[in-house]
N, C-alpha and C positions, 0 to 999 in steps of 0.2 A: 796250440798255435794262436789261441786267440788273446789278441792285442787291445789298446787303450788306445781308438781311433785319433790322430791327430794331436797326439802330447809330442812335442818337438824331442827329437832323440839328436838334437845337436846338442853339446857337452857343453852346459853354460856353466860356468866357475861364479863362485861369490861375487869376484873383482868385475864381474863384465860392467861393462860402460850403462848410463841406463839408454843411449842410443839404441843399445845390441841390445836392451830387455825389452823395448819396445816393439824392434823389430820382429824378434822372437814371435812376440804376443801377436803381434800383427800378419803374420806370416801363417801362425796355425788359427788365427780367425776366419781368414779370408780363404784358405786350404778347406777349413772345415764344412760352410759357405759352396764353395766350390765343389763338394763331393755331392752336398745335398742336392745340388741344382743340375750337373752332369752325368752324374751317378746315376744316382735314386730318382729324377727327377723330380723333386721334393723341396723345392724351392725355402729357405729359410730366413730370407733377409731380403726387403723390396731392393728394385736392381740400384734406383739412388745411394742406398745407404752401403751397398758391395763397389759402387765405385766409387765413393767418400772414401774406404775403408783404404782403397787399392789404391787411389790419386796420394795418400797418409805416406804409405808405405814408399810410394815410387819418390813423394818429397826427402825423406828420410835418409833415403838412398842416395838421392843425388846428393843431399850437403853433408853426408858421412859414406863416401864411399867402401867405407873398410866396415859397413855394416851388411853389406848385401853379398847373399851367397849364392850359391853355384844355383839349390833348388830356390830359389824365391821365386813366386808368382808374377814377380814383374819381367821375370826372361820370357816370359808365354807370346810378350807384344811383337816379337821379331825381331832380328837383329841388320846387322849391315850383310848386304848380296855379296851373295858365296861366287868366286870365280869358276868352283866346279864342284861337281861332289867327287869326294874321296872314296877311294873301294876300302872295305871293310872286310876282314877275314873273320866266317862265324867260328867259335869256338867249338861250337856243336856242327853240322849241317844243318841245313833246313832243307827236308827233302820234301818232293810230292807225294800224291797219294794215288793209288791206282784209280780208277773210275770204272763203278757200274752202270748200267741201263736200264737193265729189265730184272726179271723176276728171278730168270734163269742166272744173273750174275750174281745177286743176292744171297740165292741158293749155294751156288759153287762155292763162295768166299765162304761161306756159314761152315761146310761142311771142311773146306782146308782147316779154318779154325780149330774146329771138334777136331779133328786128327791128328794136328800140329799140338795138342794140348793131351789127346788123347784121353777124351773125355766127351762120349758121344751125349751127354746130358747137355740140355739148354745151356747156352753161353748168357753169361752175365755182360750186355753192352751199356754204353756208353753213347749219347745220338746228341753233334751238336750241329748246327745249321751251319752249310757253306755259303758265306758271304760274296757276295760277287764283289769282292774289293783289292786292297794290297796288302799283301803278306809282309811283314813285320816282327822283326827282333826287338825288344828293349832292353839296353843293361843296365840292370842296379848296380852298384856298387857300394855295400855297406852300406845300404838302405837309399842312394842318391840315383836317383836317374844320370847316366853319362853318355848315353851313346844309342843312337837307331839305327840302325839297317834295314836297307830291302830285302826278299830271298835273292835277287838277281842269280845267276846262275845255282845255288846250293850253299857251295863254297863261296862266294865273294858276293857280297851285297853293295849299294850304295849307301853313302852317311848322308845320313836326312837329321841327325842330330834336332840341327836349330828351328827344320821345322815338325817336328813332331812334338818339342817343346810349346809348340802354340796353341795345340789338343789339350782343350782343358778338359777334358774328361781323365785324362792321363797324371797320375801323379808324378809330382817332381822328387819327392820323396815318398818312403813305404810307410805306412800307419803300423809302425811296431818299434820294441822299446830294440830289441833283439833279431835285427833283419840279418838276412845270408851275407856274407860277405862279397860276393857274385851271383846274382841271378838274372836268367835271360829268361824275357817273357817273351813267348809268341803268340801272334794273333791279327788282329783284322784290322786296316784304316777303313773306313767306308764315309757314305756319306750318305745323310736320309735323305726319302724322297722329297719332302716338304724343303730340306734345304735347296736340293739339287734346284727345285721349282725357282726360290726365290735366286738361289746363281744366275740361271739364264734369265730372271726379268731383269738382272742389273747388268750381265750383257748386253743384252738386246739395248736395254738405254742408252748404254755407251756405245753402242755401232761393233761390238766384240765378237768374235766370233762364239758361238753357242758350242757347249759341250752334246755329246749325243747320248750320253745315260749317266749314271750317279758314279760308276766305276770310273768310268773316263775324267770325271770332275775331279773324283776323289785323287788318281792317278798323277794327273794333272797341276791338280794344287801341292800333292806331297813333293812333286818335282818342282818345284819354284825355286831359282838360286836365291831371290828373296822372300825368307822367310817373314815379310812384313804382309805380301801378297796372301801367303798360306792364313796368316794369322785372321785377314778379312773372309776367309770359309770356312762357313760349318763342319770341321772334318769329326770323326768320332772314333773308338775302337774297341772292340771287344777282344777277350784273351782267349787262347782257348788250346794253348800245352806249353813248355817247357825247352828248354834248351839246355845251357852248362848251369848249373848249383854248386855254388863252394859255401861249406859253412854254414849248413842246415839239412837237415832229414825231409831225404823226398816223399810227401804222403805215398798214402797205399794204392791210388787208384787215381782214375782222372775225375772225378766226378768230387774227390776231397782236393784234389789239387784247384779246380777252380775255387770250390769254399774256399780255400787255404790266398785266392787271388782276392777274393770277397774281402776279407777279414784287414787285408793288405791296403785298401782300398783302391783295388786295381778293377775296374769295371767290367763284367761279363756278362752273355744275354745270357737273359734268363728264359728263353727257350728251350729246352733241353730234355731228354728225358734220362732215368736208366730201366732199360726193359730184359727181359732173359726170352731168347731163342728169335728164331729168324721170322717166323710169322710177327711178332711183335715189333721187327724193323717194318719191316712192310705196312705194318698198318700206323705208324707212325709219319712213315714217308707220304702216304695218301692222306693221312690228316693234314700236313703243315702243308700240303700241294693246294687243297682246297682253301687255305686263310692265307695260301702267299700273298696274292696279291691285297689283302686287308694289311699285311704286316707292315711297319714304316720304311725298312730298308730293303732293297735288294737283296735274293735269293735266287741261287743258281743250283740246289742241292741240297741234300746232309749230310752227314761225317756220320759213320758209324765205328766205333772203338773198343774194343776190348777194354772192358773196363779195370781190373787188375792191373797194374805195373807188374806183378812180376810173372802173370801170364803174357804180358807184352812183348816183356826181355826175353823169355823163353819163344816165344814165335819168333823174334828176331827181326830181321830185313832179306828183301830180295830188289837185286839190283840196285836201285835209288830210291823205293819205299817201301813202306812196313807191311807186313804181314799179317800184324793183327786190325788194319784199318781200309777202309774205304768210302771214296766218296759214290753216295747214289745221283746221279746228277739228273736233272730233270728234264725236261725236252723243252732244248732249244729254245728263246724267247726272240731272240735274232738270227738272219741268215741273210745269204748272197744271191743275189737274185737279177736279172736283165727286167729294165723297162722295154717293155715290145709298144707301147703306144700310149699316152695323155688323151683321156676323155676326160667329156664336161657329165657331171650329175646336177639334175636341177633339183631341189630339197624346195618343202612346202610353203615355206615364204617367198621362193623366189633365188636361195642362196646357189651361186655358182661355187661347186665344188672338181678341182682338177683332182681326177682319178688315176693311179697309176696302171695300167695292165700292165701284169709281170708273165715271163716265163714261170708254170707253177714252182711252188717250192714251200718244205715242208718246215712250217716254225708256230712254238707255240701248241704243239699237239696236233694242229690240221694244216689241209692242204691250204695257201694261201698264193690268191691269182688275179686280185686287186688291194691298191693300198689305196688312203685318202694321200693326198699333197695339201691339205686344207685351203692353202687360197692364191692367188696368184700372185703375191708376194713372197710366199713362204716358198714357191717353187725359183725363183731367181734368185732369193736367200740363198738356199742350198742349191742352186743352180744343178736341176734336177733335170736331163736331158733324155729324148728318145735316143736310144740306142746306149744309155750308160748302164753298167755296175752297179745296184747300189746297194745296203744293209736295208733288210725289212727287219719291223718289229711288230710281234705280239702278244701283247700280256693279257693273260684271263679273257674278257670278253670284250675287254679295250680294240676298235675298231684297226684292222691293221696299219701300220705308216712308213711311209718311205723316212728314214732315219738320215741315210747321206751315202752322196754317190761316192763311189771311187774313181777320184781324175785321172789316177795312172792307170784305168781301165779303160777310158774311156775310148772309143771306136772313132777314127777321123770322121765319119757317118753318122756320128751322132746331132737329133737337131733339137734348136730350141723350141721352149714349148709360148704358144702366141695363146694369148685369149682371145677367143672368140668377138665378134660384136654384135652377133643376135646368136638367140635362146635354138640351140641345135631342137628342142621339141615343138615350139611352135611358132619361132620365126621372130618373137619380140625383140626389141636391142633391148642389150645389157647395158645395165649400167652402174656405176660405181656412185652411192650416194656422198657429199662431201663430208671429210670425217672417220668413214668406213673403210676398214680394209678388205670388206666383201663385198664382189659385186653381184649383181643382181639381175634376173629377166625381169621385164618390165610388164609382161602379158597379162599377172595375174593368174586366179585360181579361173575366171571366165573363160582365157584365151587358152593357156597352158596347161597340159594334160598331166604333166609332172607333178605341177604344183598343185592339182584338182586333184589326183591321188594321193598325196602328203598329204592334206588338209584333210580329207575320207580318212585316211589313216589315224592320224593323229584325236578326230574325232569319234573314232570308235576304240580308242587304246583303253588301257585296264586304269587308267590313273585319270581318263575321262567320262566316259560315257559307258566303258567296259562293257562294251557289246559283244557277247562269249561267241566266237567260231566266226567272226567277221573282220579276217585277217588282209594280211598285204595280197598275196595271189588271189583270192574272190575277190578282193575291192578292183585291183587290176582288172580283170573277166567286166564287171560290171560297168564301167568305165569304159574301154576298149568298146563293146557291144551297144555303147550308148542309152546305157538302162539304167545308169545314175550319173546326176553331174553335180550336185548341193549333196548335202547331209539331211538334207529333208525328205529327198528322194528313199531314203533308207526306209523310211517308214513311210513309204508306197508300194513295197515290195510283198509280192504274193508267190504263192506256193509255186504259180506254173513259170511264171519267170525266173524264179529261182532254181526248178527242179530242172532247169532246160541247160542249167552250164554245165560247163565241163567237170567233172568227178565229183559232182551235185546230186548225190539219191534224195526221195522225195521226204525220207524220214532223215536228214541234215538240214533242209530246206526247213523243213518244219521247226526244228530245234534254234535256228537262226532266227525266225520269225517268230518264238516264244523270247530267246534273250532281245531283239528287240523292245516288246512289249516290256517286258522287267525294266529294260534303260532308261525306261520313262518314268520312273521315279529314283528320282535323283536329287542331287542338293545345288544349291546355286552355284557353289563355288566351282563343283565339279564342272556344271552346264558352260560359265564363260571361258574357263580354261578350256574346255573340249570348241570353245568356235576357233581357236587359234589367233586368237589376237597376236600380231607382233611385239614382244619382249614382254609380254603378259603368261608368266609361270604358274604353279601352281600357290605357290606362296603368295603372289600377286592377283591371283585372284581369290582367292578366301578374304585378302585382305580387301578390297572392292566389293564383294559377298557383304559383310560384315558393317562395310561403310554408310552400304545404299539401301541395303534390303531387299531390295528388289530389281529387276531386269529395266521396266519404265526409269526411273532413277537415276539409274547408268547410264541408260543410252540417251540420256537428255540431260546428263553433265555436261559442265563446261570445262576446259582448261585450268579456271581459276577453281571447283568446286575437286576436281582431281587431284590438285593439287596439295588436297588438306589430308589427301590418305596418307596415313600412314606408311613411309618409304617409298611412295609414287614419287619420280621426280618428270623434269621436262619432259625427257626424250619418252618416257610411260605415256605418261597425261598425253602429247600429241597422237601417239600410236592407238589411243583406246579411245580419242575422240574421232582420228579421223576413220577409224573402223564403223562406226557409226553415226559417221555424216556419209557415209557410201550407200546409196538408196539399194543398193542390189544386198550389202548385207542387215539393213535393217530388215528389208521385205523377207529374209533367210530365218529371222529370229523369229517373224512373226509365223511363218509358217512351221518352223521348229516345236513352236509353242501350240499353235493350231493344231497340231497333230499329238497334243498331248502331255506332251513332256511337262511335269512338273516338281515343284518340292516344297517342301516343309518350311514356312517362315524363319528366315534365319534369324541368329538373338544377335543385336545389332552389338555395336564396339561397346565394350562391359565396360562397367562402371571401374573407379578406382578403388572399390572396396573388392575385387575380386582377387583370391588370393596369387595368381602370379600376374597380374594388369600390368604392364608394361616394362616387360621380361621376356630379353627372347633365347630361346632354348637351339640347342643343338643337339641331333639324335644320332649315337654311333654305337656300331656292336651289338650284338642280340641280348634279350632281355628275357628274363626268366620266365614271366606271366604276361606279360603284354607286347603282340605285334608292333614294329615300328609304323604303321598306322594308325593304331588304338593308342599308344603316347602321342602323337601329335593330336590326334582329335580331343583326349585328355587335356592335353595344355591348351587348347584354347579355346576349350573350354571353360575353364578356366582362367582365361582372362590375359595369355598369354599368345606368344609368337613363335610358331618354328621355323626356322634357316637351315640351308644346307652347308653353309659352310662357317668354319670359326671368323671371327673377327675380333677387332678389341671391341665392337658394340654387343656381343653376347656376353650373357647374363652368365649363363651355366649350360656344362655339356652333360649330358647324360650318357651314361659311358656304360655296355652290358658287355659280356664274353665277346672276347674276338674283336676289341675294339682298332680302329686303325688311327690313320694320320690324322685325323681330326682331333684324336685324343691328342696325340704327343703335341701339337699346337697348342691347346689347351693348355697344357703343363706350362709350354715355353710361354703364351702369355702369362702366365699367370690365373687363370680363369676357374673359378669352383666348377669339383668334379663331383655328380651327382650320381648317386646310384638309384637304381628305380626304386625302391624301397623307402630314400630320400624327398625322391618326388613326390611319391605318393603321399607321403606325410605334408609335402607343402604344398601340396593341393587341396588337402581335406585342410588347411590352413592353419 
């Protein structure tokens, strides 16, 4: 089955024109080009010189009409809006697949199999990931892409032809000298998370309405009567079975049938496994549950398949699906839920957040009985009302959210929701500073209780001050009881005050007033990130750490001397000066300090001879020998910067097991991928 990737298998004769041998040549450059960078994500040609290649062709085109064919790479841009789609009769069906849940389905199906085969020895499967996306036909024909289908009902789909033509991941021709005469691929439209992101910021620009997840985008775009529309989104597709075959030998199994897609240059994830017997789906399934939400696209499930074709044929069908297959489908990420009431949460700067109480309801693996609305725009956005309908969502540990109401649910008694104009905890007005879409209590951590608990909080977290067993509930108790109101307060605390709260025994108390004591050697960077400066991160303070050297330094910077850190801009420099022209937190530091707290002279901004000096790194996915703590603290010491997210100003991603979206950005910028093995060698310089 294996083919001569991208040799054009159109039947060029001596005579052809040299227009047509151009094109030819033009057509499987930019094909080849094209698989590397969708495919493989392997980019082989900067993107200038791929549309120099492609702008060639499309000229070529125009002033020699009778050179441009059905697959050429210039039908990808869209054509003229379709008055409708057409229904489409599949040759094959496209049916579903039963669905399991638990452990007990898993079981039962394993065991029909063994019976149905008659073969109570381990089953040889087949496990590929179910795509929260749209199901999809492709016909070849003699090797040419002609035709797409939705599954729509089984038997009749929609022709989406012109826009699935604009999926450059999808070939317009097959990579073989010798393709089937007829073949229908089936398999997945989707669309990745990173795309989906950049969709809704270029809605939101345009006043557009927002899609509600990557399925509904993807959905969405493949329905566009103009396919010039489809062609401005990221759509993508993976394959993952077979339809009608005329004119070739069906491999033996499903696991050679994707190779057999591979070779074709037809794109398939390469998530997959083949494992034998049913404990082995199971623990597959609990594996890709725990890096779902790392993975770049949407998952709803896996496929489980008999992997043999001709134990397939032999299990047969029941009803409208197969026998030898199922999907595990996962719990829930969305559901249907009543808003019963709109509160306010105040957050430790001061941030006004609209909360939603829901009727409980279970998504996501747990019970879920508030969402965030994040701001009081975002709830007149989605015109998010008491007493409406609405979809909640929840992925991994991602905080719940209200997703979008349903207006044909809505109750005549449903009411709008008002912001507030003072701080429901301690009475300050709120306010909305200019420029912001959040608005604010105005009290402070002195006045408001809320924001004095955030600030507690925030300065005793693992990633600041990491004060072990001085959590949200005891910061709460001490707070409430009036027995801390600063962070300084913390290290006033003695055993009998301690041992007096609530589910406080005297041997916890003590162990709290030992992690204490440990807190107080700390490093700089840690120290001004744990005071909470406004829009001062962790990144942003190592960098000021590094700057100044020291606490005096900082706090008797000016605007203009802020301004020389590295990636401080305005709106930083005002926030961390005027944090320290406020007499009540300079007096906080001194007393912070007073009580001990110290660290190790930091090594100020390195020279330019250090081997990664100004270079900033990105860290994704787990690494073999080194915590993603221990590589940042590596890199900069070394002379470099780590960022949380890609940009085109990252240098290089470091990329270990189980990498996510940050990786595939990477790729799509263009951006070198490092592996820790790499680093480490260009550290040691």
């Amino acid at each position: 089955m294996q083919n001569t990737l991208f040799d054009s298998s159109e039947k060029g004769e001596m005579n052809d024109s040299p227009e047509m041998q151009t094109a030819r040549k033009l057509r499987d450059e930019i094909n080849k080009h094209s698989y590397a960078y969708y495919v493989l994500d392997a980019p082989t040609l900067p993107d200038a010189e791929y549309d120099k290649l492609f702008r060639e062709l499309q000229e070529l085109e125009s002033n020699f009409p009778s050179v441009k064919t059905l697959d050429s790479p210039t039908n990808r841009v869209g054509g003229a809006p379709l008055p409708e789609f057409k229904q489409v009769k599949h040759a094959v069906p496209m049916l579903s697949l039963n669905n399991g849940f638990d452990d007990a389905d898993i079981d039962a199906f394993d065991r029909r199999v063994r019976e149905g085969l008659g073969n109570m020895a381990e089953i040889e499967y087949a496990i590929d990931l179910k795509f929260d996306g749209l199901a999809i036909n492709l016909r070849y024909v003699d090797g040419v892409f002609t035709q797409a289908a939705t599954r729509g009902d089984g038997e009749h789909g929609e022709d989406v032809t012109e826009n699935i033509r604009t999926i450059r991941s999808i070939p317009l021709r097959l990579s073989s000298n010798t393709p089937p005469a007829i073949l229908d691929v089936r398999g997945e439209v989707l669309m990745f998370k990173s795309d989906f992101e950049v969709l809704n910021k270029r809605q939101r620009a345009l006043g557009a309405k927002e899609f509600a997840n990557p399925r509904n985008a993807a959905a969405g775009s493949l329905r566009q009567l103009d396919s010039k529309i489809t062609a401005q989104r990221s759509l993508r597709f993976f394959a993952y079975g077979i339809g009608d075959l005329v004119g070739a030998e069906l491999p033996e199994s499903h696991r050679a049938l994707l190779t057999w897609y591979q070779n074709l240059g037809i794109p398939v994830c390469a998530e997959h496994a083949i494992v034998r017997g049913k404990q082995s789906l199971l623990d597959f399934y609990a594996a890709i549950q725990t890096k779902r939400d790392k993975l770049p696209y949407e998952i709803d499930g896996v496929v489980y398949k008999v992997n043999q074709f001709v134990d397939q044929q032999k299990l047969g069908f029941v009803s409208r699906a197969p026998r030898f297959a199922l999907a595990h489908k996962f719990p829930a990420q969305e559901a249907i839920t009543q808003v019963l009431d709109i509160e306010i949460q105040v957050g430790r700067t001061g941030a006004i957040t609209p909360v939603a109480r829901l009727a409980p309801v279970f998504v996501g693996g747990v019970t879920v009985t508030n969402a965030t609305l994040h701001n009081e725009e975002e709830v007149l956005r989605k015109d998010i009302r008491i007493g409406d309908t609405v979809t909640v969502r929840r992925a991994g540990d991602v905080i719940p959210e209200v997703v979008a109401s349903l207006i044909e649910k809505r109750p005549t008694t449903a009411v709008h929701f008002e912001m507030p104009t003072a701080c429901p905890i301690c009475g300050s007005p709120i306010v909305k500073p200019e420029g912001e879409t959040i608005a604010r209590c105005s009290g402070g951590a002195i006045k408001c209780a809320a924001q004095r608990k955030g600030a507690l909080i925030h300065f005793a977290s693992r990633k600041a001050m990491d004060i072990d067993g001085l959590g949200e509930q005891l910061i709460d108790q001490l707070v409430d009881k009036k027995i801390v109101s600063t962070a300084a307060d913390f290290y006033k605390l003695g055993l009998t005050s301690l041992s007096a709260l609530d589910r406080m025994a005297e041997k916890s108390a003590g162990n709290i007033l030992r992690a204490l004591e440990i807190s107080k050697e700390t490093t700089l960077p840690r120290f001004i990130y744990a005071l909470g400066i406004r829009h001062v991160g962790e990144s942003t303070a190592k960098d000021l750490a590094q700057h100044f050297g020291d606490m005096s330094a900082l706090a008797q910077a000016t605007i203009e001397q802020l301004l020389t850190v590295q990636d401080v801009g305005p709106v930083v420099a005002k926030s961390v000066r005027d944090y320290f022209s406020d007499d009540l937190n300079a007096e906080l530091v001194q007393q912070l300090l007073a009580a001990g707290i110290r660290w190790p002279t930091p090594t100020l901004t390195p020279a330019t001879s250090a081997p990664l000096a100004g270079k900033t790194f990105v860290l994704t996915g787990t690494f073999p020998t080194l915590s993603r703590d221990e590589a940042s603290a590596l890199i900069e010491l070394k002379g470099g910067k780590v960022s949380g997210s890609v940009s085109k100003k990252t240098h290089f991603v470091v990329a270990g097991d189980d990498a996510g979206s940050k990786l595939q950005k990477a790729q799509d910028l263009q951006i070198p991928i490092l592996s820790e093995a790499e680093l480490l060698q260009m550290c040691d310089g």
